[in-house]
C-alpha positions in Angstrom: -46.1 29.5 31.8 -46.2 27.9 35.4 -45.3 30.0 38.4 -41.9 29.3 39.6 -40.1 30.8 42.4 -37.1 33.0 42.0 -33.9 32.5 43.8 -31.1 34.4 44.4 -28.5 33.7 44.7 -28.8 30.0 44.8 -26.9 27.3 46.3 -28.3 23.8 46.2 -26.2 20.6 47.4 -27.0 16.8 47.2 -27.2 15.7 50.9 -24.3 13.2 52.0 -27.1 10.8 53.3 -28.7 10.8 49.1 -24.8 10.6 48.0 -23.7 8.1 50.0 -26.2 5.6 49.3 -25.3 5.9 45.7 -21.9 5.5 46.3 -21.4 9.1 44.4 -19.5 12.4 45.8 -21.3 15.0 47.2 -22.0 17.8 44.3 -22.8 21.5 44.8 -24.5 23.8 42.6 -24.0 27.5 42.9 -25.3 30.7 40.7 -26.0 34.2 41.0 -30.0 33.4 40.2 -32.7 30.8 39.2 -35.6 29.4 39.5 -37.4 26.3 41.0 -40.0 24.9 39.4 -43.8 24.9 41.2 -43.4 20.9 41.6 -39.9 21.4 42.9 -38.6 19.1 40.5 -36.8 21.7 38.0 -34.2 24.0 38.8 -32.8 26.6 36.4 -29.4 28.5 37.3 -28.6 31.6 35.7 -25.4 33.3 35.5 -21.4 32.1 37.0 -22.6 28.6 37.8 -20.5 26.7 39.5 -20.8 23.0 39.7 -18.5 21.1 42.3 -18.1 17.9 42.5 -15.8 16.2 45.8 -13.3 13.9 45.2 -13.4 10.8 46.3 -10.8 7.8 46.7 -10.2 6.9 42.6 -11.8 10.1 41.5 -10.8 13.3 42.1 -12.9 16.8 42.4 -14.0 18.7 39.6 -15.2 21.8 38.5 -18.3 23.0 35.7 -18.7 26.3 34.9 -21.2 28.4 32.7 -23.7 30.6 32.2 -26.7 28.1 32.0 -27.6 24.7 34.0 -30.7 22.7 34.2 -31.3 20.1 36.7 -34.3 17.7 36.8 -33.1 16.4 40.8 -35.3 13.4 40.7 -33.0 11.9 37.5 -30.0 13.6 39.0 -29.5 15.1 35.6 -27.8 18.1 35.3 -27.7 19.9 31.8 -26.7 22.8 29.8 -27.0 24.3 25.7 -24.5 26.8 26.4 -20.8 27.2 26.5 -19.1 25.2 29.4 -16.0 24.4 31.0 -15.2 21.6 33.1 -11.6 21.3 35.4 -10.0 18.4 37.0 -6.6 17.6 38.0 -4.7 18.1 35.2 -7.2 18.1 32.6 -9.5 20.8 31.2 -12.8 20.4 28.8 -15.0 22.8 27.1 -17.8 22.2 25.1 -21.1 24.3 23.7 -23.4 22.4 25.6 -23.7 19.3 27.9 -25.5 16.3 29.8 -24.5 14.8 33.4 -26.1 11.8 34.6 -25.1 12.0 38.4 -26.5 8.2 39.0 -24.9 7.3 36.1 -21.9 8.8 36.4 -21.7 9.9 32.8 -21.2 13.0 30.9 -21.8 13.8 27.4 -20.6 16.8 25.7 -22.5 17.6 22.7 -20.1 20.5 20.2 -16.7 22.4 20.0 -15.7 19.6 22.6 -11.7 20.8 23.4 -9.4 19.1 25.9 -6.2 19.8 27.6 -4.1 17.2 29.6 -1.3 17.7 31.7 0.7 14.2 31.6 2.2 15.7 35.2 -0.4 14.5 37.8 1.0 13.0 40.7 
């Protein structure tokens, strides 16, 4: 195995000046542990992550929370194999397991994918 070093508890957050120029809110990774990778590439968050995203004009902030998240930072992928739960305004998903491609703005959920919409937004 490859050293790594050991953090606790973590915070990480995309710079506005990496955001901005790909047009893409500002995200923020929290966790109560994890691990960097020796080539920095690779971090591994451990237990109550917290993903925020900020709104933005047409979208608004959410929120991704589990108990696992993997993020390769030079694809600005983020991803997880365990349970999750993501919340926006009004709506609510959960899934076991996930993919978010930050550059690409997409997200796949991969099993048990559940929603919940409330048709109330303003």
């Amino acid at each position: 195995m490859a050293p790594r070093t050991w953090l606790k508890p973590p915070t990480i957050a995309a710079l506005k000046s990496q955001v901005a120029a790909l047009a893409e809110p500002r995200l923020t990774l929290s966790a109560e542990r994890g691990t960097l990778s020796q080539d920095g590439n690779e971090i591994f968050l451990y237990d109550n992550v917290l993903m925020m995203r900020e709104g933005a004009a047409a979208l608004p902030g959410s929120q991704l929370r589990t108990s696992f998240l993997h993020v390769v930072s030079q694809r600005s992928l983020v991803r997880s194999d365990r349970e999750v739960q993501i919340t926006e305004q009004g709506r609510t998903l959960s899934a076991r397991g996930m993919e978010y491609d930050n550059l690409a703005g997409q997200l796949t959920l991969h099993a048990q994918v559940r929603g919940v919409y409330d048709g109330k937004i303003k």
